[in-house]
Each structure stands twice: as structure tokens, then as C-alpha cells.
C-alpha positions in Angstrom: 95.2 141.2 105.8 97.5 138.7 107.1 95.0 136.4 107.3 93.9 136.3 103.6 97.8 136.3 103.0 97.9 133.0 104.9 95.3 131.4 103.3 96.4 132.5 100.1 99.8 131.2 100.6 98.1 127.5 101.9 96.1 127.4 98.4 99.5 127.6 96.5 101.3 125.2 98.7 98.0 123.1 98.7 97.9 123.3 94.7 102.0 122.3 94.6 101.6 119.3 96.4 98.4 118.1 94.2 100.4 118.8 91.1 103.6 116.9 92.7 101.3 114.4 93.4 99.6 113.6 90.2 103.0 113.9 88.3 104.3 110.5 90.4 101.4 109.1 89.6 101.8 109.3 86.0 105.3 108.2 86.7 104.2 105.4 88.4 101.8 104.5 85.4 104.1 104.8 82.7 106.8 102.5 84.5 104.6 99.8 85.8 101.0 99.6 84.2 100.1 97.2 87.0 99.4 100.3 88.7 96.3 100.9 88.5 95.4 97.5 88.9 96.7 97.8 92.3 94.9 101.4 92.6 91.6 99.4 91.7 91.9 96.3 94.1 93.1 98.8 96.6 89.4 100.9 96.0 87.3 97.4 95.6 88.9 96.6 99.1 87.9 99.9 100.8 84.3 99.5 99.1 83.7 95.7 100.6 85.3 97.6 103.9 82.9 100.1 104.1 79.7 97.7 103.0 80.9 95.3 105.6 81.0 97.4 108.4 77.3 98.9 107.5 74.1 98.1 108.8 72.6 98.1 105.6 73.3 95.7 102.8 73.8 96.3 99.4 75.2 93.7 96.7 77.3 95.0 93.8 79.0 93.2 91.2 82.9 94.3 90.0 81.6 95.7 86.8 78.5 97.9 88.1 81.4 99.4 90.0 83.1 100.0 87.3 86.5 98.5 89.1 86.7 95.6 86.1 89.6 93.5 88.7 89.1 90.8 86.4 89.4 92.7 82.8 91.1 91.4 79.7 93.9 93.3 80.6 94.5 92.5 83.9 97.8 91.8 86.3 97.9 87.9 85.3 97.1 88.7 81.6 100.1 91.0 81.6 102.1 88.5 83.5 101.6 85.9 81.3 102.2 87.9 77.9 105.5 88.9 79.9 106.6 85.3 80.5 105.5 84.7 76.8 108.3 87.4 76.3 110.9 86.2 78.5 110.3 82.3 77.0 109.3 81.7 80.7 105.7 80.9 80.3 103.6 77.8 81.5 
């Protein structure tokens, strides 16, 4: 009884922290778009990790992994229409 009690008590303390988690995210988001940019060089990163330290060899473009790092809207796109903003542009 005690057991289940625990375990039950883990999933809802489990379940808070995904929840808490997932709201900063979407804080994050909303504040600074580059976000996910950064979330997707971050994954692109820990792909050519894990392909570099393995044995066998497999050659994948940006796009088939569905990371677009180099999208139409990307961090220096953003940049740029910023400094277009500001009157700071090139």
C-alpha cells in the first residue's frame, strides 16, 4: 500500500515538473524566437555527435532531418530585419 502510494505520489511530482517545464519553454519562445533555432543547432550538434562516434556511417542532409538550420527564417534573417528596424543594418 505504501508502495503504490509512493509511486503514485512520484507520477504527480513527475507530471508537475513536465508541465513547469514546457510552460518556460513557451516562455522562452514567446520572448526570444531565436529559441528554437538554438533548440535545433543544439539537436543537429548531438546528431553529428552521435554519427561521429559510430562505427557505421550514414550521410544526412539538414533538411532530411528536418532541423532546416539554414531556413528562411533563420537567426541571421531575424538579425538582419532587426537591424533594418533599428536603422543599424549593413
Amino acid at each position: 500500500m505504501q508502495e503504490a502510494r509512493q509511486q503514485k505520489r512520484s507520477a504527480v511530482i513527475r507530471a508537475e515538473g513536465e508541465a513547469r517545464s514546457i510552460k518556460l519553454v513557451g516562455e522562452s519562445i514567446a520572448q526570444n524566437p531565436a529559441y528554437i533555432e538554438l533548440k535545433k543547432l543544439d539537436a543537429a550538434r548531438e546528431i553529428a555527435h552521435t554519427v561521429a562516434r559510430s562505427a557505421n556511417r550514414a550521410y544526412l542532409s539538414a533538411d532530411a532531418l528536418l532541423l532546416n538550420v539554414g531556413s528562411e527564417y533563420g537567426v541571421n534573417e531575424r538579425m538582419e530585419k532587426e537591424a533594418v528596424k533599428r536603422g543599424t543594418s549593413k
